[in-house]
C-alpha positions as CSV (number, residue, x, y, z in Angstrom):
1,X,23.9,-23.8,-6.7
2,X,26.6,-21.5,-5.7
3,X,26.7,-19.8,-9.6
4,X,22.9,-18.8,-9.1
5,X,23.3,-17.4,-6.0
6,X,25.8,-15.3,-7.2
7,X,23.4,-13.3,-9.5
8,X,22.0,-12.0,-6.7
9,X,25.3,-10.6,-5.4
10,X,26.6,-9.5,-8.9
11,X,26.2,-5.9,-9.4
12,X,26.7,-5.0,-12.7
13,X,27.6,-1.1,-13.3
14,X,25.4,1.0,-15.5
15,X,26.2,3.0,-18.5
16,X,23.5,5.2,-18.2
17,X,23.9,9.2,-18.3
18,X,24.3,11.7,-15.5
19,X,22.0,13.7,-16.4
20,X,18.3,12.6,-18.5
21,X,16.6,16.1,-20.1
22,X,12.9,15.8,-21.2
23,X,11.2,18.6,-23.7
24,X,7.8,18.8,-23.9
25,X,7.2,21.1,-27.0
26,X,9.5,24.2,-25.4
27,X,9.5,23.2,-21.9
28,X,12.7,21.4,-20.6
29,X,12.9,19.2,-17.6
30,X,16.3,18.4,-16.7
31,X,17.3,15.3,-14.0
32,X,20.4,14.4,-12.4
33,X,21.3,10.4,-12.3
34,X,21.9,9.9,-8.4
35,X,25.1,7.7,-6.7
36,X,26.0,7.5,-3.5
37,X,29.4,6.8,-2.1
38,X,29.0,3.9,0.4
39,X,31.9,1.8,1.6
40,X,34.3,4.0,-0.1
41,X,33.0,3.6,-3.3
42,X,30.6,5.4,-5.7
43,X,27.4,3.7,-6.3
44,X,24.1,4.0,-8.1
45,X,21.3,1.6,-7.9
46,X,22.0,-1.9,-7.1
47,X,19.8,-3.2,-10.0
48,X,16.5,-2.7,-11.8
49,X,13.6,-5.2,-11.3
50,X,16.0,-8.0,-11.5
51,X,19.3,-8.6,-11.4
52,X,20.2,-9.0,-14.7
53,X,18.7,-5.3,-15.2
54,X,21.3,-2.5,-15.1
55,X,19.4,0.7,-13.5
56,X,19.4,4.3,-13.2
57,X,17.5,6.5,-11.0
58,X,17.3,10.2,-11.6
59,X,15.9,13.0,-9.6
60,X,14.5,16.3,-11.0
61,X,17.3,18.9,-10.7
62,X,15.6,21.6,-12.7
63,X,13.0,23.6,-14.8
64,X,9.1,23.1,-15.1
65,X,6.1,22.7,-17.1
66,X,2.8,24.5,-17.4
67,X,0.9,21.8,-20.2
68,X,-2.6,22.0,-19.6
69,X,-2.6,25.2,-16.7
70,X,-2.7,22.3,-14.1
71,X,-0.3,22.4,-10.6
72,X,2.7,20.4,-11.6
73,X,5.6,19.6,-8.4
74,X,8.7,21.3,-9.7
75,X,12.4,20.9,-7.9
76,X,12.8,20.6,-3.9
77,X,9.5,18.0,-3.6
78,X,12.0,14.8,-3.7
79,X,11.5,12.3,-1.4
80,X,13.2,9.2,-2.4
81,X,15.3,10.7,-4.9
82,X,16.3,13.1,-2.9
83,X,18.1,11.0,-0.3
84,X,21.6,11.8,0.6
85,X,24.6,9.2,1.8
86,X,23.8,10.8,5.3
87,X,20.5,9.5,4.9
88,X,21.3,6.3,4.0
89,X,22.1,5.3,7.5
90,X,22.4,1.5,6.7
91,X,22.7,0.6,3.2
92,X,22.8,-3.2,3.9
93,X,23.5,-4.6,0.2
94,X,22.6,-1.1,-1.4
95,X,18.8,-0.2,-2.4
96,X,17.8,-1.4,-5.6
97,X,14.8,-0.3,-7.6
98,X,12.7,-2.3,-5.5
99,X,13.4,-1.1,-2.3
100,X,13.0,2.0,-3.8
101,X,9.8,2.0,-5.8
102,X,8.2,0.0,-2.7
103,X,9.4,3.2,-0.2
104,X,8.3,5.7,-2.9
105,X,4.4,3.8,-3.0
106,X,4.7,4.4,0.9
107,X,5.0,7.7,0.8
108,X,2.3,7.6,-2.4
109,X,0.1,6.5,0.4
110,X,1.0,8.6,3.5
111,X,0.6,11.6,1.6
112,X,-3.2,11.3,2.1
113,X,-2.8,10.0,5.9
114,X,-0.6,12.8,7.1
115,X,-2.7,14.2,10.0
116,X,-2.0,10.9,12.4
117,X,0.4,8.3,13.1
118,X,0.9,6.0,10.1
119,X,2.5,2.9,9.2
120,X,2.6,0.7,5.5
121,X,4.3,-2.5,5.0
122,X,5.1,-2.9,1.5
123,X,6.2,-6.3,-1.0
124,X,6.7,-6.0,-4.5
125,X,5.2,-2.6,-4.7
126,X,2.4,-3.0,-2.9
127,X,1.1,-2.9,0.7
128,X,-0.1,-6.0,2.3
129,X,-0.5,-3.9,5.6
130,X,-1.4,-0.5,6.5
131,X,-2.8,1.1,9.4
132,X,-3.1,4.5,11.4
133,X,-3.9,5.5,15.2
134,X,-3.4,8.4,17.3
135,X,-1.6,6.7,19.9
136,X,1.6,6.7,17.8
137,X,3.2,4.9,15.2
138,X,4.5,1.8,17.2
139,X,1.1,1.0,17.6
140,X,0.0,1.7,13.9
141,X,3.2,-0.7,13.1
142,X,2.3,-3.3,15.4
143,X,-1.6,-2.9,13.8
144,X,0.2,-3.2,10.0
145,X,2.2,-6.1,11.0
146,X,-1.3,-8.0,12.1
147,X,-2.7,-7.1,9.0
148,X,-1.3,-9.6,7.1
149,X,1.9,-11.2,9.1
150,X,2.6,-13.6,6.3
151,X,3.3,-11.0,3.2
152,X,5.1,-8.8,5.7
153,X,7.8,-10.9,5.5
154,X,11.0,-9.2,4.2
155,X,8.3,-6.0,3.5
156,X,9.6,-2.7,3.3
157,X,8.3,-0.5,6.5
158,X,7.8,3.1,5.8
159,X,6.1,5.6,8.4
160,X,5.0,9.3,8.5
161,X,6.4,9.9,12.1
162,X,9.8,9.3,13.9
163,X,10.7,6.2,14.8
164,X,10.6,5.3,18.0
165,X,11.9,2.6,20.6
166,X,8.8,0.2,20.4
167,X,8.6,0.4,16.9
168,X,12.2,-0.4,16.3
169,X,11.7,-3.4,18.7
170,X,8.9,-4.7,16.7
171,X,11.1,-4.6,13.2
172,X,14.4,-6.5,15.6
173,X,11.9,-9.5,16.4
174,X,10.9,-9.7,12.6
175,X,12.3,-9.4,9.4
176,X,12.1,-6.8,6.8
177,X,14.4,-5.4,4.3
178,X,13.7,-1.6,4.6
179,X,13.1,0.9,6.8
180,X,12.3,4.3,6.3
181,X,10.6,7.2,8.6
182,X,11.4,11.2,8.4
183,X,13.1,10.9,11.3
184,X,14.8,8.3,14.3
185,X,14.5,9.2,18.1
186,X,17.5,8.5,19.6
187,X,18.9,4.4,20.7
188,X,16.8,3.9,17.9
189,X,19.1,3.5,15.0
190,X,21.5,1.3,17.3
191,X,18.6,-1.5,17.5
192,X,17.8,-1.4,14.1
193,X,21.6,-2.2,13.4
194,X,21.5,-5.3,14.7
195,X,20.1,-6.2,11.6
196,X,23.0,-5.8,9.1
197,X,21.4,-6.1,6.0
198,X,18.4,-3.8,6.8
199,X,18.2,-0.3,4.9
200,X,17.9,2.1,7.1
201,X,16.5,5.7,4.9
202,X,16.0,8.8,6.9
203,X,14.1,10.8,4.8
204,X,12.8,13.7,5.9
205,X,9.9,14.1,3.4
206,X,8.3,11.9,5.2
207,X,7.7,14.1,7.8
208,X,6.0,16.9,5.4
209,X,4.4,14.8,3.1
210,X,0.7,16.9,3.2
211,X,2.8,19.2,1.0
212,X,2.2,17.1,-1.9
213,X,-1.7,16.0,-2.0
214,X,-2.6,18.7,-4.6
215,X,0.2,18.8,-6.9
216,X,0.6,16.2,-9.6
217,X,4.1,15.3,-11.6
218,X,4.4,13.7,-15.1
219,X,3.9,10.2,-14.5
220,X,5.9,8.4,-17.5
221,X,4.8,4.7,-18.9
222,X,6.7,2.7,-20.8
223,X,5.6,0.2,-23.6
224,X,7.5,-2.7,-24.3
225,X,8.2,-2.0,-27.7
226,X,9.8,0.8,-26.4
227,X,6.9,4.0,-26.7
228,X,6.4,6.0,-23.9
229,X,2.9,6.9,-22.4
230,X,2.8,10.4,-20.2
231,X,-0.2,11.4,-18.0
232,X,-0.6,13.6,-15.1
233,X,0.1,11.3,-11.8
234,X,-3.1,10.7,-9.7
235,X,-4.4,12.8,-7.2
236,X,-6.7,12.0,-4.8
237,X,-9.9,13.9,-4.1
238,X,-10.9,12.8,-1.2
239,X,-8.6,14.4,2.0
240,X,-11.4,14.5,4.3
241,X,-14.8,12.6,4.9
242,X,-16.4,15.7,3.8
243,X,-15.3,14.9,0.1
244,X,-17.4,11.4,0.2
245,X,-20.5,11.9,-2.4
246,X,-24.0,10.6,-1.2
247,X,-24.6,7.5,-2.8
248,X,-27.7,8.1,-5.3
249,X,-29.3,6.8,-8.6
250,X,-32.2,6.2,-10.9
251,X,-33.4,2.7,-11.8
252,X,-34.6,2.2,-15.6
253,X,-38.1,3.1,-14.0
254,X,-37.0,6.6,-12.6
255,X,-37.2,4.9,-9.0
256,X,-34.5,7.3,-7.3
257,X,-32.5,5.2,-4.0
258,X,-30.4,6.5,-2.0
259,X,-27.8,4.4,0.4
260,X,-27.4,4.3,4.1
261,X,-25.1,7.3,5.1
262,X,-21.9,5.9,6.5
263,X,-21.6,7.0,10.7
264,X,-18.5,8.9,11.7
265,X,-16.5,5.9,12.5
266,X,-17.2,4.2,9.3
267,X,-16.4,7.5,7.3
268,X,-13.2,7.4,8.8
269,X,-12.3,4.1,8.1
270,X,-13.4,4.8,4.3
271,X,-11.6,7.3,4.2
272,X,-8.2,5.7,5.6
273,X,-9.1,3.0,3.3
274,X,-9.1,5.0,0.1
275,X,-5.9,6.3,0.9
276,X,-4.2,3.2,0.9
277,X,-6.1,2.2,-2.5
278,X,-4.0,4.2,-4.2
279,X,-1.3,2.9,-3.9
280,X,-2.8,-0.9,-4.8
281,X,-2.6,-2.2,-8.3
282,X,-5.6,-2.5,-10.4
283,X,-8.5,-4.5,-10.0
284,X,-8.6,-4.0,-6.5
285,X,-10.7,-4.0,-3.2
286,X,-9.6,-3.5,0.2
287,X,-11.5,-4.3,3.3
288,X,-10.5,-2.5,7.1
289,X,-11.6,-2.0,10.5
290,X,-10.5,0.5,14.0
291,X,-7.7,2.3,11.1
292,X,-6.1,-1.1,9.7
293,X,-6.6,-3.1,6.9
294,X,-8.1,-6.7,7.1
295,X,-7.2,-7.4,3.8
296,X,-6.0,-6.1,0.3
297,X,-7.3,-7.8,-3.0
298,X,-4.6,-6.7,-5.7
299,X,-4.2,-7.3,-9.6
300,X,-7.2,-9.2,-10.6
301,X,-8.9,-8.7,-13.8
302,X,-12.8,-9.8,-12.4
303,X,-14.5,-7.3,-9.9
304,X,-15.8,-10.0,-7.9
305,X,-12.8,-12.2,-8.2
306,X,-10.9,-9.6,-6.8
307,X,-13.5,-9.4,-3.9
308,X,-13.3,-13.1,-3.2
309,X,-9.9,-12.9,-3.2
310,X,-9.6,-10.7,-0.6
311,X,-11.9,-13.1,1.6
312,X,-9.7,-15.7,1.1
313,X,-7.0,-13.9,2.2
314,X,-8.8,-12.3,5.4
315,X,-10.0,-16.1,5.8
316,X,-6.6,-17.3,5.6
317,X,-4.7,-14.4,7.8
318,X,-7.2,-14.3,10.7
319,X,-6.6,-18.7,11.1
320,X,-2.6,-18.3,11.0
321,X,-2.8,-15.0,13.8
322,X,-4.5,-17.5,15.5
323,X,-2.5,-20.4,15.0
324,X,0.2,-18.1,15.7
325,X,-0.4,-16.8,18.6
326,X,-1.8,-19.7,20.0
327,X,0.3,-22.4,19.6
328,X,3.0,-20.8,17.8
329,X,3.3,-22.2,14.4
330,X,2.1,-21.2,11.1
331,X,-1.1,-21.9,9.9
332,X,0.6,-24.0,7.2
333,X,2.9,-25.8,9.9
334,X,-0.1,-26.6,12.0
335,X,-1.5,-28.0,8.5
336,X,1.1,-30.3,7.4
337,X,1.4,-31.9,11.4
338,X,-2.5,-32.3,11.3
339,X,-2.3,-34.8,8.8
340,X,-0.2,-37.3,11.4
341,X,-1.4,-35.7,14.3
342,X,-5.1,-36.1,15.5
343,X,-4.7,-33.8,18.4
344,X,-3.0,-31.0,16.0
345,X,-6.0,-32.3,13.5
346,X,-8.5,-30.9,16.4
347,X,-6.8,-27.8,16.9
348,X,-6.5,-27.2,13.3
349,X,-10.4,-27.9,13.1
350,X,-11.1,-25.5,16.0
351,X,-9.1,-22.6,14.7
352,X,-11.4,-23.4,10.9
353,X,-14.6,-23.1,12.9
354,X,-13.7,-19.4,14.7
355,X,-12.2,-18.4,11.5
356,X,-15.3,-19.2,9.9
357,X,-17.7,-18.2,12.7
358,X,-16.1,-14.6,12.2
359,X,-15.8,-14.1,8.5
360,X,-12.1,-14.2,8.8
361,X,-12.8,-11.0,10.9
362,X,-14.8,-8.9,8.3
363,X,-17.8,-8.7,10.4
364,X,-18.8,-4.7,10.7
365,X,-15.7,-3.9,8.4
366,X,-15.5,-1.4,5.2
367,X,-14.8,-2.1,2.1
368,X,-13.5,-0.1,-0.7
369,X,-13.4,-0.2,-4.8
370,X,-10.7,1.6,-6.8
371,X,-13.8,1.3,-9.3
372,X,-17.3,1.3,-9.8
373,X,-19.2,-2.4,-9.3
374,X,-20.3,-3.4,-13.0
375,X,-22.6,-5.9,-11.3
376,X,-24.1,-6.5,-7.7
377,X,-22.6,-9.7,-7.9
378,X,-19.1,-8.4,-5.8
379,X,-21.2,-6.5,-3.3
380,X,-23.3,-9.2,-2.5
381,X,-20.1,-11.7,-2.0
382,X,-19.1,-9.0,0.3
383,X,-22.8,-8.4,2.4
384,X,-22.3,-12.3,2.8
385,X,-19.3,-11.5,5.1
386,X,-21.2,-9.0,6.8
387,X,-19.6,-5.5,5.5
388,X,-20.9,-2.5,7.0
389,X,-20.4,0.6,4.6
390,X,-18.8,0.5,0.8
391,X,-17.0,3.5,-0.7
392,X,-16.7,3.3,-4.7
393,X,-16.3,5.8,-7.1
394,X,-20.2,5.8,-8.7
395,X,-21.2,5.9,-12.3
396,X,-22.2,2.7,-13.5
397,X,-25.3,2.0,-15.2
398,X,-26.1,-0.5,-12.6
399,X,-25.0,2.0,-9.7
400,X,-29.1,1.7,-8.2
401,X,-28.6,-2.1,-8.5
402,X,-25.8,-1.9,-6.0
403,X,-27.0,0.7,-3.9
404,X,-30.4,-1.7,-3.9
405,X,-28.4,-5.0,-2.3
406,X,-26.9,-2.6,0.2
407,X,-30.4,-1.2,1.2
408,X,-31.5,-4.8,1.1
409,X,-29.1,-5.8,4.0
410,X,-29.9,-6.2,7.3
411,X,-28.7,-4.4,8.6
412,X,-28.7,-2.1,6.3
413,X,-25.3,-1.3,4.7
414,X,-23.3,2.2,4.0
415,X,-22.4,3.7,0.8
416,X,-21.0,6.6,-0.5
417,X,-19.2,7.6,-3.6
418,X,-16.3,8.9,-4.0
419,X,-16.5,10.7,-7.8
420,X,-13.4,9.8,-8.8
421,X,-11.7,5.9,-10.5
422,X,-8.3,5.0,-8.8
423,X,-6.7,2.4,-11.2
424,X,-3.3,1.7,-10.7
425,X,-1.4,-0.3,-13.6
């Protein structure tokens, strides 16, 4: 057991460049392999995706490119890659490219949620909590952390705001393997020490992240028989609730509908919630409430799986708070003792019955689609959990079937469009 553990400790030195140059036609971008002298001794990324996978990670050092007369981000924009030794404050077993790439997503989403406290929990690239609120970001962390308490688990935690006392406290009672926020108020860092392995980023980016919404980079794809795929990175249309597109269409009979107008409150959560879609991987839905996200259905290939999914999740997350809270165990520990316990077996029962009584906590919730609904069929699955307002990008053929099971509600439910697919593979 001890030679497989090892492989996680091994760190085996790559032989890649220090410096990557790309030329599109006569345009050169040129990028600088990044290391960081820790402990006394220079170091680059721990390892790739796994640990068997030597890694590289390079940050644009110079030039630009003008290819189709869009706004591309030159030099200066790094975030991530831009992060000195001095910013590093804790390296714990130094970042690898998952720690990284799961910071970087944060940031992907905070970009679009810079005007108010934010916080996103990330695993494996993507978020399994997010929330916002005006009274700070210990509060939006404490909201995050609700979300989905399970996933959050070893989660990296990136914010748009400095770190405070309270939110410090909450990451000391739990644990996660990163940390990162533009800034740390002071006492701060000295808590978050007490976990020794815990990554500790100061990235000042962080802080200014509104500078990036309408600029795009070249997003670069690799196939596995080694071709490369380029494409302009996604930028996101909608910044404010203004950008949302009335939700209209034409049945094959020329009938015109039109949805239910989402109110201010459920604009705003729409709007929060297509922020974080974009940073969610492909199929995907994601339902939230008051600035927080009740759950995140990621990486399905069906629309309405992906929908159900997400129920189950909500279904699942709102009995362990419960369970957690209550009687301070996991849902899955209350589980296993209900089958020798018949007191634990009523509890257990109890706990199924709210959970179910309240639609895992979906009731009055939105719900967002990083694409258009083929079908009614995931809408509907959704109505039955008593959704209040739908944002979805528009343009199916079917679009007036779907706005027809929302007018068909009751109460009737919101849509809007938002003119624009978010995939993320």
């Amino acid at each position: 057991m001890s030679d497989l553990k090892a492989m996680y400790s091994t760190v085996r030195k790559d032989a890649f460049p220090e410096t990557m140059t790309i030329l599109l036609g006569d345009e050169k971008l040129v990028f600088q392999k990044r290391v960081w002298t820790l402990d006394g001794e220079e170091k680059g990324l721990r390892y790739g995706e796994n640990p068997d996978q030597p890694a590289a990670l390079y940050a644009l050092k110079e030039g630009s490119i003008t290819c189709g007369g869009l706004e591309w981000r030159g030099p200066g924009h790094g975030i991530v890659s831009a992060m000195t030794e001095a910013q590093m404050i804790q390296a714990g077993k130094h970042p690898g490219k998952t720690n990284l790439t799961d910071v970087d997503n944060g940031a992907n989403i905070l970009q679009y949620l810079a005007d108010r406290p934010a916080a996103i929990i990330l695993k494996h690239n993507n978020p399994c909590g997010a929330a916002w609120s005006k009274d700070g970001v210990a509060v939006a962390l404490e909201k995050a952390f609700w979300c989905d308490r399970i996933a959050a688990f070893g989660g990296a935690v990136v914010v748009n705001r400095p770190f405070t006392r309270e939110a410090a406290e909450i990451v000391a009672a739990n644990y996660f393997e990163v940390v990162a926020a533009p800034a740390f108020e002071e006492g701060v860092v000295e808590i978050l020490k007490g976990r020794k392995n815990l990554r500790i980023m100061e990235l000042p980016g962080l802080g200014r992240l509104e500078e990036l919404t309408s600029s795009a980079f070249l997003d670069i794809k690799c196939l596995s028989d080694g071709g490369i795929v380029v494409q302009k990175s996604f930028v996101n249309r909608i910044l404010s609730v203004k950008d949302f597109l009335p939700a209209t269409a034409t049945t094959k009979d020329g009938l015109s509908v039109t949805a239910r107008a989402p109110s201010p409150a459920e604009l705003d959560d729409l709007r929060f919630a297509w922020a974080v879609e974009a940073g969610v991987t492909s199929n995907s839905v994601i339902f939230v409430r008051d600035g927080a996200t009740l759950a995140i259905g990621t990486g399905e290939q069906d629309r309405v799986g992906c929908v159900e999914l997400a129920i189950h999740k909500a279904h699942t997350k709102y009995a362990d708070t419960l369970a957690f809270r209550e009687l301070g165990m996991t849902l899955y520990e209350l589980k296993l003792k209900a089958v020798q316990d018949a007191g634990m077996a009523e509890k257990l029962a109890d706990i199924e019955r709210r959970t179910e009584e309240a639609r895992g906590g979906l009731i009055g919730s939105a719900l967002v689609s990083d694409g258009f609904f083929p079908f009614r069929d995931g809408v509907d699955v959704a109505l039955a959990q008593g959704v209040a307002a739908i944002a979805q990008p528009g343009g199916s053929m079917r679009d007036a079937e779907v706005i027809m099971a929302c007018n068909e509600a009751v109460p009737q439910v919101a849509m809007v469009f938002t003119g624009q697919r978010s995939f993320k593979h």
